[in-house]
C-alpha positions, 0 to 999 in steps of 0.5 A: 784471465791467466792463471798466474796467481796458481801459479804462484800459489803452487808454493802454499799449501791447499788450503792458502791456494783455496782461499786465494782462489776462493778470494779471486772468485770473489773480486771476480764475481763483483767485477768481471772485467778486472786486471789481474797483476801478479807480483810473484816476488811478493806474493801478490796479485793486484786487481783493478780498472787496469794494470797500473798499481797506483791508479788503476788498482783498488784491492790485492791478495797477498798470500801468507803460510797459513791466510791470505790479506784481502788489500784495498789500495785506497782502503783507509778512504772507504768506508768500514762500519763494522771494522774488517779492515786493518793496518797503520798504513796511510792509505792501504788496509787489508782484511785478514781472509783466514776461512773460507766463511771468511768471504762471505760476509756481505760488509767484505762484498760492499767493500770490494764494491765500494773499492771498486766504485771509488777506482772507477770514479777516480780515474 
């Protein structure tokens, strides 16, 4: 995997390039073999089954002065029991990835899992 997503974090402060970093080894963890798309314009990089946004991606990480979102493409199809998710959006939800502790909830592993399954099974 390249290293865009230092390279755009290179703009934030350590601790934002901490908790991207720290996120990414996450998605990484759960799906070794993921894309990675970097948006630098936006500030964020895409992560699924391919490089397609639309129909091959299932999360990103959308960096911010002081957090990272940690977005689900298809999030208001997952499921959420105990409420991580956020946002008014048809389809996308985030979770807001403020502490590094943040990432270690297992219900934002199952998340990604799940985000994950769903993709694979929908392509």
């Amino acid at each position: 995997m390249s290293n865009d997503l230092e390279q755009m974090t290179a703009a934030f402060g350590p601790r934002v390039r901490d908790l991207a970093a720290r996120t990414r080894a996450l998605i990484v963890d759960i799906y070794p073999e993921v894309v990675e798309v970097p948006w630098p314009r936006q500030n964020v990089a895409g992560y699924g089954v391919g490089p397609k946004k639309m129909s091959e991606h299932y999360c990103y990480i959308a960096l911010h002065d002081d957090h990272v979102n940690l977005g689900f493409n298809q999030g208001a199809e997952l499921p959420d029991p105990e409420g991580l998710l956020e946002g008014p959006g048809k389809v996308l939800r985030h979770t807001k990835i403020a502490e590094p502790e943040d990432l270690e909830d297992p219900a934002l592993r199952r998340l990604l899992e799940v985000a994950k399954d769903h993709r694979v099974s929908t392509r």
